[in-house]
N, C-alpha and C positions, 0 to 999 in steps of 0.2 A: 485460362482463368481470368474472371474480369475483376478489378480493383478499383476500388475507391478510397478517397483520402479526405479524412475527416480533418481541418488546419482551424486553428483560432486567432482571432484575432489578440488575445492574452492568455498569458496563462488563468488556469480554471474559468476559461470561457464554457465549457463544458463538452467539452471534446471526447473526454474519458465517456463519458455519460451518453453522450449519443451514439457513437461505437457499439456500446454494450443494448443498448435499446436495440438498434438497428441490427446487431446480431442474431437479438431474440426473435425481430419483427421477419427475417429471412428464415432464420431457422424453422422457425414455424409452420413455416410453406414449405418443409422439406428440402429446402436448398443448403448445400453444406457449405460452409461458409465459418471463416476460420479470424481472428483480430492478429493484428501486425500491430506493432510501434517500434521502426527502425532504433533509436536511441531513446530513452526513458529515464530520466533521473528522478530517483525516489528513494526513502530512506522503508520505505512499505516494502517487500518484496514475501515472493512465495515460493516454495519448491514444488517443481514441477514432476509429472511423473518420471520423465526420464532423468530425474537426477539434477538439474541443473536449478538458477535463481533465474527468476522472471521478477518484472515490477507486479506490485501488486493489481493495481489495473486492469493488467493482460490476463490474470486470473480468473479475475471477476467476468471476463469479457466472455473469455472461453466457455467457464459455467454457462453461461447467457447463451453462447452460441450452441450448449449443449455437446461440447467434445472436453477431450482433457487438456489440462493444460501442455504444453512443451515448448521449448527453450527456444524454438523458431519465430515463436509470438515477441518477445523480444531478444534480439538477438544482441545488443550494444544496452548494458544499464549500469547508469553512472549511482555510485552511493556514496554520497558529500558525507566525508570525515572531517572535513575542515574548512573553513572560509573561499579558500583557494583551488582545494584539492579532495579528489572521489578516489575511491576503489571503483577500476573500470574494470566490468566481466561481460563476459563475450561467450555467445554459445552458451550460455550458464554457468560457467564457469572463473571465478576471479583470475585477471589477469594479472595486474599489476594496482597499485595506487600512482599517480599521476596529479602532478600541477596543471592550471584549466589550460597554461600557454602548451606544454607538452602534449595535451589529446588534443590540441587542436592541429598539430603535426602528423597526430596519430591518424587524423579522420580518413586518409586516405585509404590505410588500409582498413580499417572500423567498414568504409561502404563495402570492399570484396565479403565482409562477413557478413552484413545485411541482403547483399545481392547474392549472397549461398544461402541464407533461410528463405529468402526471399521464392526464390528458383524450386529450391523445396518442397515449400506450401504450394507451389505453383500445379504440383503434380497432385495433390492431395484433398485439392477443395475445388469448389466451382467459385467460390467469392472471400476477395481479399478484402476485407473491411480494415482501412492501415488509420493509425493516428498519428497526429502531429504533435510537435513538442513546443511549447511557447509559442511565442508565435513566427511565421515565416517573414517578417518583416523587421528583425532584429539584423539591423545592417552591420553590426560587428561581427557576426558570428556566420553570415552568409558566406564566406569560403570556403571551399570544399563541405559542404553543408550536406548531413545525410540525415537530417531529424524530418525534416518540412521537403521545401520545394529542392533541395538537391537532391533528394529521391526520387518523388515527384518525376523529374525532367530524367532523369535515368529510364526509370520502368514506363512512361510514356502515360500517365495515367491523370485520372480528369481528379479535382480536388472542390468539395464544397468548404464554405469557410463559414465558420461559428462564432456567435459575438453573444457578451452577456449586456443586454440592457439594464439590468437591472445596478451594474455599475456607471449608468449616464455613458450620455458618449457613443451610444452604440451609431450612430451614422457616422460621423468623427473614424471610428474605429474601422469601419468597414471602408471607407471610401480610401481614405488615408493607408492601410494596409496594402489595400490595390495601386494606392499609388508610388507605394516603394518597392515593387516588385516588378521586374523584366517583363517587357511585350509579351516572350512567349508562355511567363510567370501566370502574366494575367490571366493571358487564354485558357490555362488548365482549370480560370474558378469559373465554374459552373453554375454559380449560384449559391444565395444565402441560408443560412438560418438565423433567427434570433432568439435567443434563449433566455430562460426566467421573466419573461412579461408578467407582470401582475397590473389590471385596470382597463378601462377599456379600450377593445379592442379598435373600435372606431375613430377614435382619437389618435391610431397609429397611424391610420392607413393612407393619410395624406403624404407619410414620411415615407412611409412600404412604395408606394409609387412612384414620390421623385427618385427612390435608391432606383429601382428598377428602370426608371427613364434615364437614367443620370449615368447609369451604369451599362447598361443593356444586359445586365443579368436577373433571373428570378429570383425570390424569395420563394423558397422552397416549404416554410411554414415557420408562426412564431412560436416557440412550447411556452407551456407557463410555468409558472414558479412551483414547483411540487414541494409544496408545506410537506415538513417530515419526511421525506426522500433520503434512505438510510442504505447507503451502500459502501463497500468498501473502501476506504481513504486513501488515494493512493500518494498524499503524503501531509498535506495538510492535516492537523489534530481536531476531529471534530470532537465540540465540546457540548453538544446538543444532546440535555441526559431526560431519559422518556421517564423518571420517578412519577409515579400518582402517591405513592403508599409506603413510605421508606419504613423496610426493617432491617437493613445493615446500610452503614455506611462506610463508602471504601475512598480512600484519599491513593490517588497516582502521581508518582513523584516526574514531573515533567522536565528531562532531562533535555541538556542543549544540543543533544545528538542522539534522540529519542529515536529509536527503531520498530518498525513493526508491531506500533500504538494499536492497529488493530485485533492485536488480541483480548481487548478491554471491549468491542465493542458488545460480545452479550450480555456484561456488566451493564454498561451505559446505558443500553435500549432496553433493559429489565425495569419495570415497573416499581419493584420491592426495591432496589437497588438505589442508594444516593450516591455516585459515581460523582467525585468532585477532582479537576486536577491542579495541583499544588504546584507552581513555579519555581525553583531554586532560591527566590531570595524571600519568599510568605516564610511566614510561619505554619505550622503544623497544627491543623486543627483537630480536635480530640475527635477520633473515628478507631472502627472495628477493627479495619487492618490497612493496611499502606504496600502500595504496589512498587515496586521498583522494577520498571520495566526494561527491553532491551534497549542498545545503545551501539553508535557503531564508532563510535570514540571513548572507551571504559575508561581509558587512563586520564584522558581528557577532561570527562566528566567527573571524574571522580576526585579530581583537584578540585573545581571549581565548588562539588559537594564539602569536601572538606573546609574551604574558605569561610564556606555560609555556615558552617554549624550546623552541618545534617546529623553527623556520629551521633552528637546529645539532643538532637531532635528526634532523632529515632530510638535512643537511650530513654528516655522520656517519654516516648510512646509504647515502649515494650513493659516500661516500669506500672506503669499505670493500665497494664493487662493486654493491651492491643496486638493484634499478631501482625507479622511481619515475611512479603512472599516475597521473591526474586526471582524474574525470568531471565533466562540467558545471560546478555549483559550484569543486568541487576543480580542476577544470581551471583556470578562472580565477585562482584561488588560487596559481598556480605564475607565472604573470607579474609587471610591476611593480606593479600598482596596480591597482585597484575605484574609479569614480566610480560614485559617486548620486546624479548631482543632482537627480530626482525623487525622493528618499526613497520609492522603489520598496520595498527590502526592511529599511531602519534610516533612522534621523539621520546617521547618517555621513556625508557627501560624498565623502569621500574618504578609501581603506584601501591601505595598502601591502601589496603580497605581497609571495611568498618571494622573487621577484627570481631565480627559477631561468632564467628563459626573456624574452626580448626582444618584449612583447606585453603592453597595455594592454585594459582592458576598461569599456565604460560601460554601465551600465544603462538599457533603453529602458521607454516606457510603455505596448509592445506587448510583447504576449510571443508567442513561437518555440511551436507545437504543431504539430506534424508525425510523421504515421509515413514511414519513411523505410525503403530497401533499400541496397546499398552494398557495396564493398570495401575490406578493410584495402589499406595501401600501403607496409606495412613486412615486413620477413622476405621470403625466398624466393617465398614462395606468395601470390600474392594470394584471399585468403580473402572469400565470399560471407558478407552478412549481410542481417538485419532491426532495425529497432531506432523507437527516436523521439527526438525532439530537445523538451523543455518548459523552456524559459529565460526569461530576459528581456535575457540580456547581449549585446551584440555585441563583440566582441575582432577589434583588429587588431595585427598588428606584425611585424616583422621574421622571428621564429622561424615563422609560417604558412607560410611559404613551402617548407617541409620538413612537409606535410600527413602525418597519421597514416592519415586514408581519407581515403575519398570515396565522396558519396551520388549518387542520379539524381533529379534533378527535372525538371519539365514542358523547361526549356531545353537539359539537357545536363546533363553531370556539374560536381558540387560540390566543393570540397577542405573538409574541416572537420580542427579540431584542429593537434598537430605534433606532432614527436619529434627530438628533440634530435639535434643534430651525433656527439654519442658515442655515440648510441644508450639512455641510461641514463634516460629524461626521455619522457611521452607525455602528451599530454590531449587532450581531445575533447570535446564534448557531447554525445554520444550513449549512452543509455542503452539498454541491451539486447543488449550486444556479446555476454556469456559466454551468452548465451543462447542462441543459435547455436554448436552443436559446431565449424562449421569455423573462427570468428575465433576461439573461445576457445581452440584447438588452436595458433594463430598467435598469440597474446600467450603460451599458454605457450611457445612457443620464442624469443620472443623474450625471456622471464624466463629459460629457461635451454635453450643447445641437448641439454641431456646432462639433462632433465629425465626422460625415463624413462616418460611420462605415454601409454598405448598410446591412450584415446581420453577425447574430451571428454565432458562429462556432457548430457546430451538433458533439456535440461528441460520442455520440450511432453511429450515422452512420460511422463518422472515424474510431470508435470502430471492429465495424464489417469487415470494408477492411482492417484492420492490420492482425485481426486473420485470414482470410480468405488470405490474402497476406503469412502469416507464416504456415498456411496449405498446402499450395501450394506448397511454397518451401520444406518442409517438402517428403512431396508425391516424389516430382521430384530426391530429396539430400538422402531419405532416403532409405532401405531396410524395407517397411513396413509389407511385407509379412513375411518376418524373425521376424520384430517386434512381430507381431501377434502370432508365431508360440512359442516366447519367452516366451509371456502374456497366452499362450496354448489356444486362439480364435480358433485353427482351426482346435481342438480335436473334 
């Protein structure tokens, strides 16, 4: 199998993004060809077919590469619940939560799991397309290193390096990376890329030459800045909302330990849709309905909700007609109370919610990954969907008994979630609802019947003309041939 290694010079230099390009741009020549990211810390994640969490990235990557997702695409993903401290899962499955001083004792055995997915995929594809994590020039974190160059120098494999110009600097970045990295560090960079150019191009090329003389490496190609470039977040909150023509407005409540924000984006990128998100300490501005999304610190968050006067911020919003959804996190957020008596996600033992709804929740020290199929069970129409379920809470009480859907599993059908006796109240744990035109067509009616909305927004297929858009570009910006010959394709 031959491997290449996608490194940045910073984080969201655009590393994720050329990976997923570069997948499409191989896949397409019929080459199989599969995305790696040894360690990935992301609060975005996905469930994979065979059961396990991947960051969201490696998803997206896979799609693009045209195969399914599995747990060997990231095989180490860290999910910060605290300043200091991630839920580390391995294989897709959570392992343990960890202080950053404790994984970094861990990392040794972290690379035997990388070096078994690794081996893996090895037998499985002709081409390793691997990403890097931050950047390989972070001298505190270079020991026992298995995100960047300490895999890198393991699996023997060559590394192109990724800089965003568009943050200044980019020569600064490039040379200076090279220059904090070991002799035989250097030798694995093959050469550059520079990303998000906007201007012209001739104005560069006096700099594209001294790197290349100065360096004795290529510049492989500069991509440009792709205005509107709409792909999966793989952790950063994009805030970029595509409204022409708003006939609902939805406010998302921006939590300090906000998870898996991607399920708002066929919201966001819907035209009809005015997708605004609200910070913890704004006020609450008068809209249709208010999102309380997931979270991978509920108890955490849910003090710091209480501090700022969300209870009568959303008291206030349901008074004055507005409807009110909770996924996952958020869902449970809307009952009485959060136990943790495994300090599963905080110290806290025990968190009061909002008290909207009649339903307690504890935190287990298994956690829920499942891709799941299903029907809404509120409004007129019972609406077909897809989605996944990645928790750790089980919720029972009173208000279940008025289920929002319901999934299929091996025994029969599932009820998950509720929705309130008034109608003005829904949570669920299922992520991936808007993603589906026909359930996301069925919560807008049930936000408002005179919403005016003629269809939902198809994100699979917007999906597809992004990465297909950034293949494109890719092909036209880049020296893919040279790439190839880097990756040894054309031995």
């Amino acid at each position: 199998m031959n491997v290449l290694m996608v490194q940045g010079t910073t984080s969201d230099a655009g590393k994720s993004t050329l990976v997923a390009g570069l997948c499409r741009v191989f896949a397409d020549t019929g080459v199989r060809v599969a995305p790696f990211n040894p360690q990935n810390m992301a609060l975005n994640s996905a469930v994979t077919e065979d059961g396990g969490e991947i960051g969201r990235a490696q998803a997206l990557q896979a799609v693009a590469a045209n195969v399914l997702p599995r747990v060997d695409f990231n095989p180490i993903l860290l999910k910060p619940n605290s300043d200091t401290g991630a839920q580390v899962i391995v294989h897709g499955e959570a392992l343990s939560n960890m202080e950053a001083g404790s994984y970094q004792d861990y990392k040794t055995v972290a690379m035997d799991a990388v070096l078994a997915s690794h081996n893996r995929l090895a037998q499985a594809f002709d081409v390793l397309l691997v990403e890097g994590a931050g950047s390989p020039a972070e001298i505190n974190l270079r020991e026992n290193d298995i995100a960047n160059m300490g895999y890198a120098e393991r699996v023997d494999c060559p590394v192109i390096l990724i800089a965003d110009i568009d943050k200044g600097g980019v020569f600064a970045h490039l040379v200076g990376t090279l220059a904090l990295l070991s002799e035989s560090e250097r030798g694995r960079v093959q050469g550059f890329v520079i990303n998000r150019f906007r201007g012209d191009i001739g104005l560069l090329q006096p700099g594209l030459d001294w790197l290349e003389q100065y360096t004795n490496k290529p510049v492989l190609g500069v991509l440009p800045y792709l205005h509107d470039l709409a792909l999966d977040a793989e952790d950063a909150l994009s805030t970029t909302n595509a409204v022409t023509l708003a006939k609902l407005k939805i406010c998302v409540l921006v939590l300090p330990h906000i998870s898996n924000h991607t399920d708002l984006d066929p919201l966001r990128l819907h035209p009809n849709v005015d997708l605004q998100y609200v910070k913890v300490f704004d006020s609450l501005p008068a809209c249709d309905l208010v999102i309380v999304p997931g979270s991978k610190n509920v108890g955490g968050d849910l003090t710091v909700l209480s501090v700022e006067g969300w209870q009568t911020k959303l008291q206030r919003h349901l008074r004055y007609g507005g409807k009110l959804l909770g996924i996952c996190g958020g869902f449970q957020m809307l009952g009485e109370s959060i136990y943790d008596p495994l300090g599963i996600e905080s110290g806290q033992t025990k968190t009061p919610g909002f008290r909207f709804a009649e339903f307690e929740t504890e935190l287990k020290g298994e956690k829920t990954l499942t891709r799941v199929e299903g029907q809404t069970l509120f409004g007129n129409v019972k609406a077909s969907f897809s989605g996944y379920e990645i928790h750790c809470g089980e919720t029972k009480g009173a208000a279940l008994s008025n289920p929002a859907v319901r999934i299929k599993t091996p025994s029969g059908w599932q009820d998950d979630g509720f929705i309130s006796s008034d109608g003005q109240l829904m949570g669920t744990y299922l992520h991936g609802l808007f993603d589906s035109p026909e359930a996301c067509r069925a919560i807008f009616d049930w936000v408002s019947e005179e919403h005016g909305i003629e269809q939902a927004f198809a994100l699979s297929v917007h999906r597809e003309q992004q990465i297909n858009r950034l293949a494109s570009t890719l092909r036209q910006h880049l020296d893919i041939e040279q790439i190839k010959r880097i990756a040894g394709m054309n031995e």
